[in-house]
C-alpha positions as CSV (number, residue, x, y, z in Angstrom):
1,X,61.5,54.5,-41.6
2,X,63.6,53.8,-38.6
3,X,64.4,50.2,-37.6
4,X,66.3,48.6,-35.3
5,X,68.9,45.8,-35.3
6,X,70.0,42.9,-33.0
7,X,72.6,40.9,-33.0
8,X,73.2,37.4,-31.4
9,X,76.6,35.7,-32.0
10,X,77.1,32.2,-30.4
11,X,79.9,30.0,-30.5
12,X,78.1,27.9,-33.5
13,X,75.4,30.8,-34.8
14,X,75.4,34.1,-35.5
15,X,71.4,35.6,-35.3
16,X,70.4,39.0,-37.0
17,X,67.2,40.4,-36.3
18,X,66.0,43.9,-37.9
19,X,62.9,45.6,-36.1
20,X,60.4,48.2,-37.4
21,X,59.2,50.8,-34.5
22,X,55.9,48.2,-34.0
23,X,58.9,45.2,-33.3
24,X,58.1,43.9,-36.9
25,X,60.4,41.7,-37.8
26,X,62.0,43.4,-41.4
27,X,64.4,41.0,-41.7
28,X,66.6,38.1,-40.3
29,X,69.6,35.9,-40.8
30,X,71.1,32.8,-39.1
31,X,74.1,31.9,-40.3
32,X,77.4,29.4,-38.6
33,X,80.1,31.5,-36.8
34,X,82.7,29.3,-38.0
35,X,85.3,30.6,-35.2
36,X,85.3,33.7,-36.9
37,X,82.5,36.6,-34.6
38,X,83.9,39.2,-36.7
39,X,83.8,38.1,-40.1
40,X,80.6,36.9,-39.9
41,X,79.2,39.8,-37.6
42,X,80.3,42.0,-41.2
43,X,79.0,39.6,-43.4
44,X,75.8,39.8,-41.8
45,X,75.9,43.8,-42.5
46,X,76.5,43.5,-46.3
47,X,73.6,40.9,-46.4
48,X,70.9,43.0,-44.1
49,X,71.9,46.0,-46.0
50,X,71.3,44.8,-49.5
51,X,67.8,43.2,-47.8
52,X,66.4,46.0,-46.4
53,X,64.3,48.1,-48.0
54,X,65.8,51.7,-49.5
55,X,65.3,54.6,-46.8
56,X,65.1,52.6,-43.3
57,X,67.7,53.9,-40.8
58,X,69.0,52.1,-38.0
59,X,67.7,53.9,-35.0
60,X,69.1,51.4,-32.3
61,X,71.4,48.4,-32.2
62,X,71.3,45.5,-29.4
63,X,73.9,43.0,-29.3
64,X,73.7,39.9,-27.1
65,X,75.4,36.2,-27.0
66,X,79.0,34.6,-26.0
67,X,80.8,37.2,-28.0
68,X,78.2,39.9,-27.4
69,X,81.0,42.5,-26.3
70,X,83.0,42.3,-29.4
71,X,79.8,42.7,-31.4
72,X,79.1,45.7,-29.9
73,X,82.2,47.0,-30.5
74,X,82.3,46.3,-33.9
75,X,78.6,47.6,-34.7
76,X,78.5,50.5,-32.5
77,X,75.9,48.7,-29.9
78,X,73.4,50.9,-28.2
79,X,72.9,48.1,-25.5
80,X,74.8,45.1,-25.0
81,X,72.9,42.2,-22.9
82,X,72.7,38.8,-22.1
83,X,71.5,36.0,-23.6
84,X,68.5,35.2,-20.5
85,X,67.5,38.9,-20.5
86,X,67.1,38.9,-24.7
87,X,65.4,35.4,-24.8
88,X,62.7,36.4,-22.4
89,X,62.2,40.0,-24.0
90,X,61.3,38.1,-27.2
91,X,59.6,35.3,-25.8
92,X,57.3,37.3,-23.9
93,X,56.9,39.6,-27.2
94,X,55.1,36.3,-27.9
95,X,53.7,34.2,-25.8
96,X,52.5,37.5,-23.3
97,X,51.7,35.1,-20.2
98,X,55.0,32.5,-20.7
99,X,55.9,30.7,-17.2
100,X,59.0,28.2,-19.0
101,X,61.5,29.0,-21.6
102,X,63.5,26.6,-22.7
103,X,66.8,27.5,-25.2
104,X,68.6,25.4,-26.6
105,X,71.6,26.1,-29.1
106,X,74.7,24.5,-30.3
107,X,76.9,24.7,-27.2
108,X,74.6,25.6,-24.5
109,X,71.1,25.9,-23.1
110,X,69.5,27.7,-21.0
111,X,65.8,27.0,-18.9
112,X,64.2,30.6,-18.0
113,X,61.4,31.1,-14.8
114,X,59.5,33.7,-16.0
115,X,56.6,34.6,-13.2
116,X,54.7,37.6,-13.6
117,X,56.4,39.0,-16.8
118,X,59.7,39.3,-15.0
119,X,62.2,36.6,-14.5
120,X,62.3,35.1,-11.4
121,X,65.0,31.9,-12.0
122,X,67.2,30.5,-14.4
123,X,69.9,28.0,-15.2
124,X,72.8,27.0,-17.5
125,X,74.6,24.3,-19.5
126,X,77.7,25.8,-21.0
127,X,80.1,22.8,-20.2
128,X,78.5,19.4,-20.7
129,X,77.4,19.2,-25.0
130,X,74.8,16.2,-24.1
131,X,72.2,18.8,-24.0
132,X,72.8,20.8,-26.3
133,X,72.5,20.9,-29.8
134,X,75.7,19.7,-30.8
135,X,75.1,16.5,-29.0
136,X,72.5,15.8,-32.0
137,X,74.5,17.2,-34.6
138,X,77.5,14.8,-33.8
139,X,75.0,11.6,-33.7
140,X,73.3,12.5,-37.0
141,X,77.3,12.4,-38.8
142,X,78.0,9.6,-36.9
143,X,74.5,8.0,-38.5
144,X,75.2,9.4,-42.0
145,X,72.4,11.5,-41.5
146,X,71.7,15.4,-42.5
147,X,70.9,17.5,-39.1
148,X,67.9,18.2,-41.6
149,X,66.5,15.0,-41.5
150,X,66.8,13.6,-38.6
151,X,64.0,15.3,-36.6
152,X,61.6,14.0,-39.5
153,X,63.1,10.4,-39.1
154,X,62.5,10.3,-35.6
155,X,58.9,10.9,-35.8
156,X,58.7,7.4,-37.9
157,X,59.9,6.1,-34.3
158,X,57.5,2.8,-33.4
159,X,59.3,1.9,-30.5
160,X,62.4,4.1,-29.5
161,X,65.1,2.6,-27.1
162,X,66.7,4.0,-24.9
163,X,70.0,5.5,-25.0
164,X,72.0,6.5,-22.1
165,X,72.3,10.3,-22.5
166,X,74.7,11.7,-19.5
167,X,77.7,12.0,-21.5
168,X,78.2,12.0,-25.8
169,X,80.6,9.1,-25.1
170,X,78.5,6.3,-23.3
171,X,75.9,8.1,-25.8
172,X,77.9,6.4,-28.8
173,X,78.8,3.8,-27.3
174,X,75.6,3.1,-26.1
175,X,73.8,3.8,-29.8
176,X,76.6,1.6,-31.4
177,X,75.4,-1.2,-29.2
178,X,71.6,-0.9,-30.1
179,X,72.6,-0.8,-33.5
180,X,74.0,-4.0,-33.9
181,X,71.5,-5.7,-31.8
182,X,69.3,-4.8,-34.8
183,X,67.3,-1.7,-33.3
184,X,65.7,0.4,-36.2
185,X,67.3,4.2,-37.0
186,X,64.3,5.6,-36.5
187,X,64.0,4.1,-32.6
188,X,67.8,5.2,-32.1
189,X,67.3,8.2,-33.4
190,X,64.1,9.0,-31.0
191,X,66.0,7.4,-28.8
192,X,68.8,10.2,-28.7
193,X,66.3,12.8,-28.6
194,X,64.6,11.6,-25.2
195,X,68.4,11.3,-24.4
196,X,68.6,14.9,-24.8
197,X,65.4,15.7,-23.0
198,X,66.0,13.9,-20.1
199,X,69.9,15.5,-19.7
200,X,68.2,18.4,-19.8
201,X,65.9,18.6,-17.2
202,X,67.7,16.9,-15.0
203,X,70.1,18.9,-15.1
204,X,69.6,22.6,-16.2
205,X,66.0,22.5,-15.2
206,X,67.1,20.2,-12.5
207,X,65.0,22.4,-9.1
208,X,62.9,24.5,-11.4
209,X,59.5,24.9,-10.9
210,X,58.3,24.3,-15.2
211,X,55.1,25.8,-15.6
212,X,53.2,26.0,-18.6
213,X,53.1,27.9,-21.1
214,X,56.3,26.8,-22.2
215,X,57.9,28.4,-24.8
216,X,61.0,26.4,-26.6
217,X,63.4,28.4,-28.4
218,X,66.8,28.4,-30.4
219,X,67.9,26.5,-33.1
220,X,67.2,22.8,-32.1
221,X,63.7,23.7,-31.8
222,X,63.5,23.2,-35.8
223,X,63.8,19.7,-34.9
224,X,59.9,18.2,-34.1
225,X,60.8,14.7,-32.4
226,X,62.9,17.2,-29.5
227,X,59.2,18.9,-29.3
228,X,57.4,15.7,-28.8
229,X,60.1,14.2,-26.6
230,X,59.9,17.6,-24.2
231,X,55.8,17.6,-24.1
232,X,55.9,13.6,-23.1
233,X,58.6,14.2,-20.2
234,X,56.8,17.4,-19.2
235,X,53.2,16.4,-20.1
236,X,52.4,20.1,-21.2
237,X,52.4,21.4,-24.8
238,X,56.2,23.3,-25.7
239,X,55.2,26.3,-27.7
240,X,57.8,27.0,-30.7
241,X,57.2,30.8,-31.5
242,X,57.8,31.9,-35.4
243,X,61.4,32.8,-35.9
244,X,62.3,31.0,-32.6
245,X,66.2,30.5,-34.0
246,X,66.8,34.2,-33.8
247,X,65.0,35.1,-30.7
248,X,67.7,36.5,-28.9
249,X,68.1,38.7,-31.6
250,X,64.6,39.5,-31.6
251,X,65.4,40.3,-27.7
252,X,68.3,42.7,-28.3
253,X,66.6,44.6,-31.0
254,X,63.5,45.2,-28.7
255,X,66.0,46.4,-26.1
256,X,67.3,48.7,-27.9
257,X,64.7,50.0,-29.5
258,X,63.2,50.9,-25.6
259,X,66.8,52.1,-24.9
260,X,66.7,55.1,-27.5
261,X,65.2,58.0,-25.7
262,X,63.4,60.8,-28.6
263,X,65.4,62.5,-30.6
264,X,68.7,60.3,-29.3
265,X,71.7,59.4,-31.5
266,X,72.5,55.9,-32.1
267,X,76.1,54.7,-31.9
268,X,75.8,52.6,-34.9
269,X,79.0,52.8,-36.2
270,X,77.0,52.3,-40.4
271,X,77.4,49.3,-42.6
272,X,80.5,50.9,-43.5
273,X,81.8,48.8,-40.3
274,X,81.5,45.9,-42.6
275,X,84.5,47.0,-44.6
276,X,86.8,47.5,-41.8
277,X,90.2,45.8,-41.5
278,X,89.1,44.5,-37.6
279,X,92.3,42.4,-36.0
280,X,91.7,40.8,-32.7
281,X,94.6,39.7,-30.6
282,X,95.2,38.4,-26.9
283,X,98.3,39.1,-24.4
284,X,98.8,37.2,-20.4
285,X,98.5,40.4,-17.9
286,X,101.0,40.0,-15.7
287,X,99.6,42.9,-13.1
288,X,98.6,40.1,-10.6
289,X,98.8,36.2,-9.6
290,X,95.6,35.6,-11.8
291,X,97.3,36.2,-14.7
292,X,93.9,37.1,-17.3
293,X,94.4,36.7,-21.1
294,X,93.1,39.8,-22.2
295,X,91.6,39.6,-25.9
296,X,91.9,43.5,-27.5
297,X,90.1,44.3,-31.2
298,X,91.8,47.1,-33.1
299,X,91.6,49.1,-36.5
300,X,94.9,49.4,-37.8
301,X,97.4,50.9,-34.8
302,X,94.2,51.9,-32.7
303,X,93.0,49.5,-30.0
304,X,89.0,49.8,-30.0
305,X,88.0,47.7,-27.0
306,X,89.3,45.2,-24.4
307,X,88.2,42.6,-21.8
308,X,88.7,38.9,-21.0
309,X,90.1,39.8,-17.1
310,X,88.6,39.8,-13.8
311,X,89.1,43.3,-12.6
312,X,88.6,46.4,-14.8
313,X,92.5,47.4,-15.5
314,X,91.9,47.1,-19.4
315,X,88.3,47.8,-19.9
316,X,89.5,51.4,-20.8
317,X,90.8,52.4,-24.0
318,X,94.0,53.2,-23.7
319,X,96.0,56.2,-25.6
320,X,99.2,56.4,-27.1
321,X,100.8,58.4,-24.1
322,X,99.5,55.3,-21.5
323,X,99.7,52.2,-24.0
324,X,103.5,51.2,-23.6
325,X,103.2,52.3,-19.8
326,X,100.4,49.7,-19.9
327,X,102.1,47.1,-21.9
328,X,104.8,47.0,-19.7
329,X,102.4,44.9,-17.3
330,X,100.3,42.5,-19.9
331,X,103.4,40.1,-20.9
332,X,103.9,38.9,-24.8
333,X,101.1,39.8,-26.7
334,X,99.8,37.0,-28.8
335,X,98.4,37.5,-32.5
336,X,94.8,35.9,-33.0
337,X,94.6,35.9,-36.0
338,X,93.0,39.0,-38.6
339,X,89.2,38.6,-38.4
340,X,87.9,41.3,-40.5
């Protein structure tokens, strides 16, 4: 049986999504990155490996995300894509006739204008954490409360207050104050949640046209009170599809699955790939004023991939005859530690 396998690997998550030719989903993991893409891009391997079932080969892999590049390279990617194009592959997938998508992971989110089937729009958060799901996760510890739990918790909300959500640190501040004026959990916690809401929208879906259906996806769409909070600032039902933490995944996999012509050969480099000694490591190019730090993944003495600058000067493999020629130009080069 041939499959297909995507992977999404975020600054917080790592997604793996494993198709069957009718976009099935075999299997899937979601696991923390833990600052370490290409440990946990192998461990992922050894895990879908053991899970799937004897005789399905991998006929396509997709990779997509922050560190979507050095996935690819690890894996033996097929197709390497971005996170808005993989999110509205899947979501449409699911919800054939979705106008909204809202994503929203551990360190950024995203809102998607889909019109048509095709995307028309979108926008980003990738510096501010007050919309994202991190924003939550740092409240809940500063509560004493499990991530788990506090979605559940809010939903006992009679009467939330209102907590000022621009920026995690008037955020605390802010929640700190209500709580000693004697303001339930439960309220604060709802509290943060429309916090979260409305820093959303008015700013990454500050301009866009939401229409339903909307479809919310990513990881913080586990948590209910975030659903309720959207659908009473937007006045629409939020859709949360099954398996809406590993969508993008979901995305990548489709793609490549529509990538592989009949009869084509998939780069897939095996789950052997798990067992490889990967190092990464980063060096200042001194070739121009702009001076890029250029990360580079190798396998022993051979450099396998590199990128990080703003022209193309090192996106090609170099060989042994050009590699001290090029060196020459790139500065020190600085150890990032063994990831594999």
């Amino acid at each position: 049986m041939k499959a297909y396998l995507g992977i999404d690997v975020g600054s917080v998550t790592t997604k793996v999504a494993v198709l069957d030719e009718k976009n099935n989903l075999l299997s899937s993991l979601y696991v923390r990155t833990q600052g370490k893409p290409v440990s946990m891009v192998q461990e992922c391997l050894r895990t879908v490996q053991n899970k799937l079932p004897a005789g399905v080969e991998i006929a396509g892999v997709g990779t997509t995300g922050s560190a979507r590049y050095l996935a690819g390279v690890v894996v033996g990617a097929d197709v390497v894509k971005n996170e808005i194009t993989t999110h509205a592959v899947a979501a449409l997938n699911y919800v054939a006739d979705v106008q909204t998508i809202i994503e929203i992971g551990g360190q950024d989110s995203k809102i998607i204008i889909v019109r048509g089937g095709i995307v028309t729009d979108f926008g980003m958060n990738t510096v501010c954490a007050a919309g994202t799901g991190s924003f939550l996760d740092h409240q809940a510890l500063r509560l004493g409360i499990a991530i788990e739990d506090f979605g559940p918790r809010a939903l006992y909300s009679k009467t939330a207050v209102r907590i000022a959500g621009r920026c995690t640190v008037f955020a605390e501040s802010d929640m700190i104050h209500k709580q000693q004026v004697g303001h339930t959990t439960e309220d604060i916690l709802y509290g943060l949640c429309q916090a979260l809401v409305r820093n959303y929208l008015n700013n990454v879906g500050l301009g866009k046209e939401i229409k339903p259906p909307i479809v919310f996806q990513g990881g913080v769409a586990f948590n209910q009170a975030i659903v309720k909070a959207f659908e009473e600032n937007l006045e629409h039902k939020v859709i949360v599809p099954p398996n809406h933490e590993v969508m993008g995944a979901i995305g990548a996999a489709m793609l490549a699955h529509e990538e592989m012509a009949p009869g084509q050969r998939s780069k897939f480099q095996g789950f052997e790939s798990s067992q490889r000694d990967y190092r990464t490591s980063s060096f200042e190019c001194k070739s121009c004023p702009n001076l890029c730090e250029i990360a580079q993944l190798s396998v022993g003495s051979k450099i396998l991939a590199r990128w990080g600058g703003r022209c193309d000067l090192w996106e090609r493999v170099p060989t042994a005859r050009d590699s001290s020629k090029e060196l020459a130009h790139s500065g020190v080069e600085k150890e990032a530690g063994n990831q594999g």
